[in-house]
TORKOL-4160 file (C-alpha; in steps of 0.2 Angstrom, whole numbers, padded with zeros to 4 digits, m for minus):
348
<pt num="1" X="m0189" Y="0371" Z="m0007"/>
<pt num="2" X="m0195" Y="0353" Z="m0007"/>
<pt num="3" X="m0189" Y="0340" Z="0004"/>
<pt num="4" X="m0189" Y="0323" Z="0000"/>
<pt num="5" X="m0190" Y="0309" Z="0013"/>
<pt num="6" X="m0185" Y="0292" Z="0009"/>
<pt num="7" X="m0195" Y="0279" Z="0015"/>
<pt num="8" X="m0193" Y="0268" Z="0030"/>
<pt num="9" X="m0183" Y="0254" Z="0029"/>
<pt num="10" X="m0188" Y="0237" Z="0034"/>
<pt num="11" X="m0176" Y="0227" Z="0042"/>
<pt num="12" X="m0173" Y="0210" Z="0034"/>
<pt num="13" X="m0164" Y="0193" Z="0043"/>
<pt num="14" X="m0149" Y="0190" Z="0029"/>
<pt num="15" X="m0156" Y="0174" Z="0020"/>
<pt num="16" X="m0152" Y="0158" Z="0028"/>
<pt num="17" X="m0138" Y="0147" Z="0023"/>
<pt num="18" X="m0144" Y="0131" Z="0012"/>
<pt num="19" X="m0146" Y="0117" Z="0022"/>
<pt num="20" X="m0129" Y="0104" Z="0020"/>
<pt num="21" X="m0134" Y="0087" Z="0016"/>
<pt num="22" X="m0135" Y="0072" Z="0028"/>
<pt num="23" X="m0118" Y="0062" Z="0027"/>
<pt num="24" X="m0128" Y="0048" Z="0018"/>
<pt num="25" X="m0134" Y="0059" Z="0005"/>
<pt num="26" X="m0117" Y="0066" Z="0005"/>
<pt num="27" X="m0111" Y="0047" Z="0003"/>
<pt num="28" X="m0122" Y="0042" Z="m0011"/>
<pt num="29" X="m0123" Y="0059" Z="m0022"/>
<pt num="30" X="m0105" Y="0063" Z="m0019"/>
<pt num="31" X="m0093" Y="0080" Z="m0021"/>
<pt num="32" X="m0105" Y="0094" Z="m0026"/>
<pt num="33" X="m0097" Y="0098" Z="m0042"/>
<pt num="34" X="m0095" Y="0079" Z="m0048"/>
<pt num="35" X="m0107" Y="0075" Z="m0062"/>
<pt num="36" X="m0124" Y="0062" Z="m0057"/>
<pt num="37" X="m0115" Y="0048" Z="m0062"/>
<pt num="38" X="m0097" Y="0048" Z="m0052"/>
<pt num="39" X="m0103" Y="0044" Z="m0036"/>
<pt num="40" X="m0115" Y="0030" Z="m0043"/>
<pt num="41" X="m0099" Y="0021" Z="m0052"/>
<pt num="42" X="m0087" Y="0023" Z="m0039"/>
<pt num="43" X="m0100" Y="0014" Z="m0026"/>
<pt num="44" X="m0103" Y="0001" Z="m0041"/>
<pt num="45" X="m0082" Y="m0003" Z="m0043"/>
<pt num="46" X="m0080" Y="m0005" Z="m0025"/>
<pt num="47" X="m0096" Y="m0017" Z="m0021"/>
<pt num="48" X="m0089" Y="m0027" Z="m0039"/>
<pt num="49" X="m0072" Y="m0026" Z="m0031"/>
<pt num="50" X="m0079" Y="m0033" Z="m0015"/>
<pt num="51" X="m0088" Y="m0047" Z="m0024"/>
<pt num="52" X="m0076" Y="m0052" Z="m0034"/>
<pt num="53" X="m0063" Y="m0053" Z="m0019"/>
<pt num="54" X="m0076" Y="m0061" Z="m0006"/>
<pt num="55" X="m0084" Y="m0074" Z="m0015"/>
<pt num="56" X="m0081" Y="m0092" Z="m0011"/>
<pt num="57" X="m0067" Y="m0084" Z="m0001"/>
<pt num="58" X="m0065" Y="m0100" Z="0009"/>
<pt num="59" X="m0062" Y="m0112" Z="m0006"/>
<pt num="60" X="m0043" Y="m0113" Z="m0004"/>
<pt num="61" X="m0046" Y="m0116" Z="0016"/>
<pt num="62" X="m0030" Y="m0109" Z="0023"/>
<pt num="63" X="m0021" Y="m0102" Z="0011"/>
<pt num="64" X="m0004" Y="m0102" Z="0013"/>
<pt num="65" X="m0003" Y="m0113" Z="0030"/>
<pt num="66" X="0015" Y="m0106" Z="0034"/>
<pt num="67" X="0009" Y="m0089" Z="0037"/>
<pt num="68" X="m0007" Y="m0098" Z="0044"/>
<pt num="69" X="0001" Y="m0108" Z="0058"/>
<pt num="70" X="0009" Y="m0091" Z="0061"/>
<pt num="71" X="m0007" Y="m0081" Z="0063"/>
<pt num="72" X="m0012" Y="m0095" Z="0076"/>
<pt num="73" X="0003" Y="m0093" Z="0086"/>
<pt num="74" X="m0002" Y="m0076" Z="0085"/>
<pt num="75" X="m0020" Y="m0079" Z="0094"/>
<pt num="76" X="m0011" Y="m0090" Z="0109"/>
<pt num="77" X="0005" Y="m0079" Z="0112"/>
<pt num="78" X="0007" Y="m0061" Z="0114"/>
<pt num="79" X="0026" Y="m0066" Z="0110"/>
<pt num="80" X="0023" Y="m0074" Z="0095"/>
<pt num="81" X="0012" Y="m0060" Z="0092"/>
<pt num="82" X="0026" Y="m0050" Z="0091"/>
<pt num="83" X="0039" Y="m0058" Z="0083"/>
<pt num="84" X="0029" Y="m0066" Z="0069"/>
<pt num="85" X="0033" Y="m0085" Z="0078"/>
<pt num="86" X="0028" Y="m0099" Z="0066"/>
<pt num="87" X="0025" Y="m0107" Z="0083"/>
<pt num="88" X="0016" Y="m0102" Z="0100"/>
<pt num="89" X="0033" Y="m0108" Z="0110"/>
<pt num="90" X="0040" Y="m0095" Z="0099"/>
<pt num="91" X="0053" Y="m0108" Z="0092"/>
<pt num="92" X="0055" Y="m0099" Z="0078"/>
<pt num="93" X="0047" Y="m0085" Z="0066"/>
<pt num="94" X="0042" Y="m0083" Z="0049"/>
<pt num="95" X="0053" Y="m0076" Z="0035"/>
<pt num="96" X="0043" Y="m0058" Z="0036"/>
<pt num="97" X="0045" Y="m0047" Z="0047"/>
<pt num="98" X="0026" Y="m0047" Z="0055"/>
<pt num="99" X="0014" Y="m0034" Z="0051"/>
<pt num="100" X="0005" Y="m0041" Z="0038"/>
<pt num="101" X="0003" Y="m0053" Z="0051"/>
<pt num="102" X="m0004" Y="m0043" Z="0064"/>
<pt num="103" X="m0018" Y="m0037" Z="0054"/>
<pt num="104" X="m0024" Y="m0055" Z="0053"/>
<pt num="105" X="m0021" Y="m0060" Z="0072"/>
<pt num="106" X="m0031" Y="m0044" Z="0077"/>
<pt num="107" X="m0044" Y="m0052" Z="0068"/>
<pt num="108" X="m0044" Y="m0069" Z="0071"/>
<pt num="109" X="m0042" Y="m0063" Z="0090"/>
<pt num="110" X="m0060" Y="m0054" Z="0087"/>
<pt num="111" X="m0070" Y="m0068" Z="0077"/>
<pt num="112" X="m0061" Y="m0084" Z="0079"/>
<pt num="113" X="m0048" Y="m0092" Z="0069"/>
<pt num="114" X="m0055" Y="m0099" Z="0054"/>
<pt num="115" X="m0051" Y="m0096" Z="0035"/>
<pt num="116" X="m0062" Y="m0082" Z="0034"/>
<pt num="117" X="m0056" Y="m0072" Z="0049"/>
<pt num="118" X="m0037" Y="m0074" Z="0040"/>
<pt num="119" X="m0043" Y="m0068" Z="0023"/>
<pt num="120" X="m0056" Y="m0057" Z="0024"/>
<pt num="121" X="m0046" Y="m0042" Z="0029"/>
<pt num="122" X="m0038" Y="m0048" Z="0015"/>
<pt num="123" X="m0050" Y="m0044" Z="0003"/>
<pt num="124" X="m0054" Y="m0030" Z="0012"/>
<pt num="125" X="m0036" Y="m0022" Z="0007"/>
<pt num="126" X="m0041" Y="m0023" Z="m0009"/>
<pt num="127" X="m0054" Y="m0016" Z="m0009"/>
<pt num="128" X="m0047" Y="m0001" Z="m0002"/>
<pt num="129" X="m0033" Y="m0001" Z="m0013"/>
<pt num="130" X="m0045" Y="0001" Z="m0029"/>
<pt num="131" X="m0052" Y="0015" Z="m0018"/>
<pt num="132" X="m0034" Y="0024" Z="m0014"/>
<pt num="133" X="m0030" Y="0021" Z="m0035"/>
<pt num="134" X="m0046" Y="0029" Z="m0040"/>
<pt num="135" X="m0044" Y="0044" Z="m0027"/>
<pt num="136" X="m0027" Y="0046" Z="m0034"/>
<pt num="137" X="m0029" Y="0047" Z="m0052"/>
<pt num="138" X="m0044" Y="0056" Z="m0049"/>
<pt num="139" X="m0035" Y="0071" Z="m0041"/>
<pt num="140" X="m0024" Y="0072" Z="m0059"/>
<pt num="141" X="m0035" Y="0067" Z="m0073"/>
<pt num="142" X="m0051" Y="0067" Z="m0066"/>
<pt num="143" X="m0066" Y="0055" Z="m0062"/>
<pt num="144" X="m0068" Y="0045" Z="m0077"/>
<pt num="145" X="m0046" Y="0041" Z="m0077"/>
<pt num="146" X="m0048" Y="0036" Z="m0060"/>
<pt num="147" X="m0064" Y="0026" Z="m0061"/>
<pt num="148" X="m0053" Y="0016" Z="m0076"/>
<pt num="149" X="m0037" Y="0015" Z="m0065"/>
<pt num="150" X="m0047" Y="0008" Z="m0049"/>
<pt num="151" X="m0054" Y="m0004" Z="m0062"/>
<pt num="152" X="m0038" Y="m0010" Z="m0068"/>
<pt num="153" X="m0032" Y="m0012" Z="m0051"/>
<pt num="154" X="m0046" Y="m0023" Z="m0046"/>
<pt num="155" X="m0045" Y="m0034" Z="m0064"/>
<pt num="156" X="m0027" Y="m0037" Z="m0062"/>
<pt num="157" X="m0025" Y="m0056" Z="m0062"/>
<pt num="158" X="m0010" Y="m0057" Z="m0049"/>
<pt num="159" X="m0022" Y="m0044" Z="m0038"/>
<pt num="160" X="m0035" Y="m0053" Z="m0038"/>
<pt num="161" X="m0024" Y="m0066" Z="m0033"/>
<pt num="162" X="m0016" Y="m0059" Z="m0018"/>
<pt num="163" X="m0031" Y="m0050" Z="m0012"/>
<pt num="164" X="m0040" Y="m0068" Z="m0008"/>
<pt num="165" X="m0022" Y="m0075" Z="0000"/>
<pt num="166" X="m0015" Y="m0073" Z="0016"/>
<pt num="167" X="0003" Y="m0069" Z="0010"/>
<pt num="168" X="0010" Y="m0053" Z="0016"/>
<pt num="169" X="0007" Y="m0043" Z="m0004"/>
<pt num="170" X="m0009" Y="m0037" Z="0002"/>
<pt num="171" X="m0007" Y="m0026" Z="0014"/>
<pt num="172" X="0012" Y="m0020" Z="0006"/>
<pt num="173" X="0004" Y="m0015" Z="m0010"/>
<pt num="174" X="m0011" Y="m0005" Z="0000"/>
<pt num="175" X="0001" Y="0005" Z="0011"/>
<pt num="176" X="0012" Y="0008" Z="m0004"/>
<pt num="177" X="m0004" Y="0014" Z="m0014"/>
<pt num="178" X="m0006" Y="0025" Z="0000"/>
<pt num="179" X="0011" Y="0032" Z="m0002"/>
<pt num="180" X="0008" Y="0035" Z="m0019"/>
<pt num="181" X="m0009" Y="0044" Z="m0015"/>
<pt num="182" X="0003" Y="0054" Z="0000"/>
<pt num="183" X="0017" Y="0058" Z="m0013"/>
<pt num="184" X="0003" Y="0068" Z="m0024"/>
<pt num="185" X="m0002" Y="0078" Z="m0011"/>
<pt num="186" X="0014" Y="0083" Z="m0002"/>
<pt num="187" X="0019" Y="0088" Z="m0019"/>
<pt num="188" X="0005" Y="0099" Z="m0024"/>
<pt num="189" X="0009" Y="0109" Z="m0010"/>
<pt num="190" X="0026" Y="0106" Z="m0004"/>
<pt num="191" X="0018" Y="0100" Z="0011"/>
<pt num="192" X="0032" Y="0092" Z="0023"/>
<pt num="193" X="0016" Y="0083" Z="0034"/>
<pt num="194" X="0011" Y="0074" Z="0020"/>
<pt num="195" X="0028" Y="0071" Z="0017"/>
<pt num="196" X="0032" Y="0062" Z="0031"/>
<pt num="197" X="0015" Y="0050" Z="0029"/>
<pt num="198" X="0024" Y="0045" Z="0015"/>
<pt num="199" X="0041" Y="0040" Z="0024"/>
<pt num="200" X="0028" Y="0031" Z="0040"/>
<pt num="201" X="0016" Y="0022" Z="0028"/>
<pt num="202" X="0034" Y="0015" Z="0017"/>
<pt num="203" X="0040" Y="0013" Z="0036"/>
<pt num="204" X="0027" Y="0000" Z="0039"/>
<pt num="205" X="0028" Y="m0007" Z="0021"/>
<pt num="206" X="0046" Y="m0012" Z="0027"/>
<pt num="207" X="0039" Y="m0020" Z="0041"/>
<pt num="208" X="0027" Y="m0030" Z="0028"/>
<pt num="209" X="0041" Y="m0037" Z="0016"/>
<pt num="210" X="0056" Y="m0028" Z="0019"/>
<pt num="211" X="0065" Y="m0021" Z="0007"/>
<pt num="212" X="0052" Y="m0023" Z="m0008"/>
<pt num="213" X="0045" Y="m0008" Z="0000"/>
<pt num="214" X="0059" Y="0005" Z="m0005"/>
<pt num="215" X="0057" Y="0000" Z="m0021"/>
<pt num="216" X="0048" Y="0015" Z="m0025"/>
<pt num="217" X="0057" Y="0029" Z="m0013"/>
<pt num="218" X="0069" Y="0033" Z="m0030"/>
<pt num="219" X="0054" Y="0037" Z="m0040"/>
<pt num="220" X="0043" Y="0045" Z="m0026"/>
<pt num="221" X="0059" Y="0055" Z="m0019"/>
<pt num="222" X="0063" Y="0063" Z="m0038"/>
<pt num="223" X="0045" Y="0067" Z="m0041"/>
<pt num="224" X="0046" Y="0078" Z="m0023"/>
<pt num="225" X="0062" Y="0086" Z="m0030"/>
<pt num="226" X="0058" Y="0089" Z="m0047"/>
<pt num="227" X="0039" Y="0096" Z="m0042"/>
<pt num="228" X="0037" Y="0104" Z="m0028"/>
<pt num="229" X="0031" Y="0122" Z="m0026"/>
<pt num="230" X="0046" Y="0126" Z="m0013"/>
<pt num="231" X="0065" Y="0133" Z="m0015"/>
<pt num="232" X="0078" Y="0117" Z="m0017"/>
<pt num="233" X="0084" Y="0118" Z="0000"/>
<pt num="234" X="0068" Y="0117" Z="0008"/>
<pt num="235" X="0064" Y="0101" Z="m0004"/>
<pt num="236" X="0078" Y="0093" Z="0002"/>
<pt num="237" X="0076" Y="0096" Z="0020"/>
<pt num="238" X="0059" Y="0089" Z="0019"/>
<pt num="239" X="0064" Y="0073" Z="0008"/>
<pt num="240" X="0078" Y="0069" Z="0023"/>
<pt num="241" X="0064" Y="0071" Z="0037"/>
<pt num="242" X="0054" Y="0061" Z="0028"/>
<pt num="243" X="0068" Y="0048" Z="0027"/>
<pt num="244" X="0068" Y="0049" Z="0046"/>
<pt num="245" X="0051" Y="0047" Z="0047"/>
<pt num="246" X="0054" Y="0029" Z="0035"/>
<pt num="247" X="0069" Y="0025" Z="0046"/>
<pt num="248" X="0061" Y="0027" Z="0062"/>
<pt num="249" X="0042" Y="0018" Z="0057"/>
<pt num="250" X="0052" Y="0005" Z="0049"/>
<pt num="251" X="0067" Y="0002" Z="0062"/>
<pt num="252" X="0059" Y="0000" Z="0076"/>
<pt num="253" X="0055" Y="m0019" Z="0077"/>
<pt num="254" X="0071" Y="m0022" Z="0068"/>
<pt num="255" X="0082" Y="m0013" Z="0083"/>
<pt num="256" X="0070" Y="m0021" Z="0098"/>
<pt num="257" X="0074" Y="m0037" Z="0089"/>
<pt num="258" X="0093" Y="m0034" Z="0089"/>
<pt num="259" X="0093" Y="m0027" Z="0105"/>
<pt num="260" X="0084" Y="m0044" Z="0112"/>
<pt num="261" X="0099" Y="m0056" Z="0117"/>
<pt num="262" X="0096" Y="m0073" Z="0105"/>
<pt num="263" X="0092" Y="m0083" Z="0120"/>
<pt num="264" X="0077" Y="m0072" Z="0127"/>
<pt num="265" X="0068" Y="m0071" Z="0109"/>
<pt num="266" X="0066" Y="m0085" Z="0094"/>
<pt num="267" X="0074" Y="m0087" Z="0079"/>
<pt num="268" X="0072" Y="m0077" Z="0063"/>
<pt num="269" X="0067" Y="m0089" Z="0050"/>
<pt num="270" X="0074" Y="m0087" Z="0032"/>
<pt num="271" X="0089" Y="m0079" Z="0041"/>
<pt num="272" X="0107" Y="m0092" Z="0042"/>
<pt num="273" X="0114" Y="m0083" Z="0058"/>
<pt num="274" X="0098" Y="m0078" Z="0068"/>
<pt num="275" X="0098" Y="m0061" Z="0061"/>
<pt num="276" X="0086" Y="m0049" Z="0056"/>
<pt num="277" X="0099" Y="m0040" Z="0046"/>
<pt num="278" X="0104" Y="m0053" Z="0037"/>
<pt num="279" X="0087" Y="m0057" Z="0034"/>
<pt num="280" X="0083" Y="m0041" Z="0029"/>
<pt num="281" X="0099" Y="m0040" Z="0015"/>
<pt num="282" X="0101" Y="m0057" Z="0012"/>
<pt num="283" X="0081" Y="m0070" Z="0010"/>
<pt num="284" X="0072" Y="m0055" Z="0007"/>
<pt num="285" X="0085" Y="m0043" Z="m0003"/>
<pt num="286" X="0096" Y="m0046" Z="m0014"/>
<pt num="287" X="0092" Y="m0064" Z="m0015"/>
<pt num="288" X="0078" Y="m0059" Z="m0023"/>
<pt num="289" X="0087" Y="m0052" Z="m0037"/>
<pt num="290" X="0101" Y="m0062" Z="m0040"/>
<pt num="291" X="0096" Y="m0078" Z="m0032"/>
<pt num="292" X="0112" Y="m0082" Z="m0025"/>
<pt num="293" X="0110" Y="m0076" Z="m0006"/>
<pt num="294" X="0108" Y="m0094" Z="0003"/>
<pt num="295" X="0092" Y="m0094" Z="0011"/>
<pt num="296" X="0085" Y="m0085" Z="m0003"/>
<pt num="297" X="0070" Y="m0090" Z="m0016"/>
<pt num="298" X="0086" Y="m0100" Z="m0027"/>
<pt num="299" X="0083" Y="m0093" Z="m0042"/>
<pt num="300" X="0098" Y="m0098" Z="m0051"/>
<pt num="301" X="0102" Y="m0083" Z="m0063"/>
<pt num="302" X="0104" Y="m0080" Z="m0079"/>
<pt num="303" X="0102" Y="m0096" Z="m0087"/>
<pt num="304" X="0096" Y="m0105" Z="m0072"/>
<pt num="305" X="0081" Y="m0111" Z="m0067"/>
<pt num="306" X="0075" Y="m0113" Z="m0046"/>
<pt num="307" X="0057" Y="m0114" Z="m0036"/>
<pt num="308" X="0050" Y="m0099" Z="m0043"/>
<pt num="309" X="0059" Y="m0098" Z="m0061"/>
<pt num="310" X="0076" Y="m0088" Z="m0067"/>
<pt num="311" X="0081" Y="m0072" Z="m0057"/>
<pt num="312" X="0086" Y="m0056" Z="m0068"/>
<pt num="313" X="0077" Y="m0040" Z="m0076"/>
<pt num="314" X="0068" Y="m0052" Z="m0089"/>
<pt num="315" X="0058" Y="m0060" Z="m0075"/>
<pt num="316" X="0043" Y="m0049" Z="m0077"/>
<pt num="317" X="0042" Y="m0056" Z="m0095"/>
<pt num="318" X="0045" Y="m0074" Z="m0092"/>
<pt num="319" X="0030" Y="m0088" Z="m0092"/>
<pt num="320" X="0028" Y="m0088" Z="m0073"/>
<pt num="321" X="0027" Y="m0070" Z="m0071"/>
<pt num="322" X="0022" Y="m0062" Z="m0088"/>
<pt num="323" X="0004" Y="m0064" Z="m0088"/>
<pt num="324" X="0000" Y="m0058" Z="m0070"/>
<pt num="325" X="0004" Y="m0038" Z="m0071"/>
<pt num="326" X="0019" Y="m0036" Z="m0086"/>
<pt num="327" X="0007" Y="m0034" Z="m0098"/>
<pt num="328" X="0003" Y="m0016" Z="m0090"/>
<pt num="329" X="0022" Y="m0011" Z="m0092"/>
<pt num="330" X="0022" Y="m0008" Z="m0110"/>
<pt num="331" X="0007" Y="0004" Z="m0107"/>
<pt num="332" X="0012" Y="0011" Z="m0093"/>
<pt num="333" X="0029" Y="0016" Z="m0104"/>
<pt num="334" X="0022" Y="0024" Z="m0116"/>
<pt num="335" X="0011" Y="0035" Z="m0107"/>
<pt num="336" X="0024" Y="0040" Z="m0096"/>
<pt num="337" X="0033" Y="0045" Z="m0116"/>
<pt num="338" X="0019" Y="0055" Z="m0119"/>
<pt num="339" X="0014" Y="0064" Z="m0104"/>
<pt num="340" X="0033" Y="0069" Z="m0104"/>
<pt num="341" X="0030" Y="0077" Z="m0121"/>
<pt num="342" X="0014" Y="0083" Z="m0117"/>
<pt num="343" X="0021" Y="0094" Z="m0104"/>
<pt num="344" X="0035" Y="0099" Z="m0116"/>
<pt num="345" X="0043" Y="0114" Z="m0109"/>
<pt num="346" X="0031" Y="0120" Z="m0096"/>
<pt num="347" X="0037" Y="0127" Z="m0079"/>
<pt num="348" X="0041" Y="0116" Z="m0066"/>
């Protein structure tokens, strides 16, 4: 009887892991999976973006000198900081509450107050809101959809508009973007932390422009509800924390300001009795709609005519408004049609 021997074995070290790319190749080439020409077009969009945002930024000077003046007071006071004061005496403050103002005095205390200091962060916004769209879309549709939403974003006329101005719509429609962006991706996974980035980020939108910044809660709430991997009782639960988490971002200032006797802080500009609540409800609420609140932008309703044309649903369509972002709607309508019927009957 044979034996057969097998032969010795040579050990081997297990083949080395491939080496993970620098971060700027990582930067430049993009996701691993993305086809040559993602990264490349994303880069292009945000650099046109940046261009078309930050050339001859400092052609309209100021701005809007109100919320200049403020941004002034800003870089003498860490009062007026605070409250938004129109003045360093902290006389009085704007009609806003101040965030979008504190992302401007931060920069003006850094570089100096000059037109550019006030409007490049700004641009800057914008820039970043292309960004969020494109990463939004992107995670739905893919590279190509999110490439043409970013670009829409950034052609927009009223957005290239506010993007190079020193109102507060530039930083309110970033966090709300991101908000949107946050909404995506607490629904894919039911995740409550992302949840609850939603309600801080629309917390801070509050503090932008008040109560334009719940505009969206209704849509962004029924899309958790609807599509959420989790039992109903957990999807609840998670849309009233994160209604806390809005509540709390977003009440803050407003109860420090309350809580401050009138004689020991200035007074709330836009506002008839020196309150933030009535500013809040009244200026920048429902006197945007109906145009009746006194304080507010004087509208005039149906029929009527004031500073920034009649109030009522047909705004959006009128000459004043129509041709800066209404001509998206009807689009945007009829997609949302056909995406309802393309998901037809599938699970939720």
């Amino acid at each position: 009887m044979t034996t057969v021997q097998n032969p010795p074995t040579t050990w081997a070290p297990p083949p080395a892991a491939p080496a993970r790319p620098s971060r700027a190749r990582r930067l430049v080439r993009g996701r691993a999976g993305d086809p040559g020409w993602v990264r490349p077009a994303l880069l292009a969009l945000l650099a046109g973006t940046g261009l078309l945002y930050l050339w001859d930024l400092g052609a309209s000077g100021w701005s809007n000198s109100f919320y200049a003046a403020a941004v002034q007071a800003g870089t003498q006071s860490w009062e007026a900081f605070f409250y938004g004061s129109s003045d360093a005496g902290n006389s009085i403050t704007v009609d806003k509450p101040p965030a979008s103002l504190w992302v401007m005095e931060v920069s003006a205390r850094i570089f100096g107050l000059n037109p550019w200091s006030l409007l490049v962060p700004e641009a800057l916004m914008g820039v970043a809101t292309v960004g969020v769209v494109y990463l939004a879309v992107r995670r739905v549709v893919g590279a190509g959809a999110g490439l043409l939403a970013g670009a829409a974003m950034a052609l927009t006329p009223v957005a290239a508009l506010m993007f190079r101005f020193d109102n507060p719509d530039a930083l309110l429609v970033l966090l709300m973007s991101l908000a949107a962006y946050a909404t995506m991706r607490a629904t894919e996974r039911a995740s409550l932390r992302w949840l609850v980035g939603v309600g801080v980020l629309l917390g801070f939108a509050f503090l932008t422009k008040t109560l334009q910044a719940v505009l969206v809660v209704p849509g962004f709430a029924l899309v958790y509800l609807v599509a959420a991997p989790a039992s109903l009782g957990r999807r609840i639960r998670d849309l009233l924390v994160a209604g806390a988490a809005l509540v709390v971002a977003g009440g803050w200032w407003v109860a420090v300001v309350e809580l401050v006797p009138a004689s020991s802080r200035p007074y709330i500009g836009g506002s008839q009795t020196n309150s933030v609540w009535e500013l809040i409800w009244g200026y920048n609420g429902l006197g945007r709609l109906t145009g009746d609140e006194t304080g507010s932008v004087g509208g005039g309703g149906a029929g009527g005519g004031g500073t920034w044309g009649e109030t009522g649903l047909s705004r959006l369509f009128t000459a004043e408004i129509g041709g800066q972002v209404s001509w998206l709607l009807p689009a945007a309508l009829a997609l949302l049609v056909a995406g309802l019927v393309a998901v037809g009957r599938a699970p939720r």
